[in-house]
N, C-alpha and C positions, 0 to 999 in steps of 0.2 A: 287975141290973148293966148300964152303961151303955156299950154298944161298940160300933165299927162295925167291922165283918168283911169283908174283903177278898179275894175268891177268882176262879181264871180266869187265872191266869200260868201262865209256862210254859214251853217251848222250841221257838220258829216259825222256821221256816226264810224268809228275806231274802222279802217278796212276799204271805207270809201273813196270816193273820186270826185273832185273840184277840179275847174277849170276857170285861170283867172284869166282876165284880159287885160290888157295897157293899153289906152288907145291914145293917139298925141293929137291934138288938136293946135294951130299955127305954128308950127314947129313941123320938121320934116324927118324920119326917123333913119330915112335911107343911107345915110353913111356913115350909122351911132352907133356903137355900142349900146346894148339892155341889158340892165341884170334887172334882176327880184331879190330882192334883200326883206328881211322878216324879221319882225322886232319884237320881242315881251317885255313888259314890262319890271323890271330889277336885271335884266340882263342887257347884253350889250347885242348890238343889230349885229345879225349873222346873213352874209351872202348865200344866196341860195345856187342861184344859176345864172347864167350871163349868155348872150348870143353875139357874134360879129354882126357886122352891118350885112352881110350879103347873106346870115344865116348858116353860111358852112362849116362852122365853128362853135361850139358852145364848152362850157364848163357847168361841173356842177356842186356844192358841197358833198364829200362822205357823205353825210346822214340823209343825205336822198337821192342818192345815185342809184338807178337802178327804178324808184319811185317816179322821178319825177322828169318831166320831157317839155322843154324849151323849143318855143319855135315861133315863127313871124310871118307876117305880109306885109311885106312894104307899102303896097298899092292901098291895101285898106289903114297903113300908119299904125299896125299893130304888134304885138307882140303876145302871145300866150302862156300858158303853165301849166300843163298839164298835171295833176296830184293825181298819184291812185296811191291803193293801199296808204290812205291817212294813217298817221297814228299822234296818239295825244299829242304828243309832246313838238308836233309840227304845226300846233295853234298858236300863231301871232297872229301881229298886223301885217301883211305883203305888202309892200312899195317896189314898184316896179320907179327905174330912173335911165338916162340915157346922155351919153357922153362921146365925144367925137376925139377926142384925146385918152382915153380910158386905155391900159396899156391893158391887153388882152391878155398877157398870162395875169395879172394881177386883178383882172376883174372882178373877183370875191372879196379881194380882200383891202381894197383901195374903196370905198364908197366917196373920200374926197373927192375922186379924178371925174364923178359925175358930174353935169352942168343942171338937170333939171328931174325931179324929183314929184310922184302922185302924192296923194293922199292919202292914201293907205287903201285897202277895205281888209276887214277882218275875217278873219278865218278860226273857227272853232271846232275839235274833231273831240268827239265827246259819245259819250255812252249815254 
């Protein structure tokens, strides 16, 4: 079965630090494109950050640039998210998805060009 699995949400208080995972299970990640894309509810899904297949490469949205640090293991089929310095307004859902055709400068902002898509898990940064 072909999934990517999304774990590491949570409830951080205004300041803190989340680390998400993406793990792929029958699928192979080593020549995909990752992003994490983050959804609220009345608003429209926003790209977060994306990594190339070999890792050498990432982007990230403004509003957490500097915050937030993107990075993979192949060999474990993963990908990560490092959050620090949370703040409210960076609580959605995070889905991590992965795309072999994903045109890397647009990897924010393309979510069509992905092929495979987690579940989400939630992320709540709260006082």
């Amino acid at each position: 079965q072909l999934q990517l699995v999304e774990s590491g949400g949570g409830l951080v208080q205004p300041g803190g630090s989340l680390r998400l995972s993406c793990v792929a299970s029958g699928l192979s990640l080593e020549y995909d494109t990752v992003g994490w894309f983050r959804h609220v509810l009345g608003k429209e899904r926003e790209g977060v950050s994306c990594i190339s297949s070999s890792g050498s490469s990432s982007n990230y949205a403004d509003s957490v640039k500097g915050r937030f640090t993107i990075s993979r293991d192949n060999a474990k089929k993963t990908v990560y998210l490092q959050m620090n310095l949370l703040r409210e307004e960076d609580s959605a859902v995070y889905y991590c998805a992965t795309g072999r055709t994903v045109l890397f400068g647009a990897c924010l902002s393309q979510p069509g060009g992905y092929d495979f898509w987690g579940q989400g898990t939630q992320v709540i940064v709260s006082s």
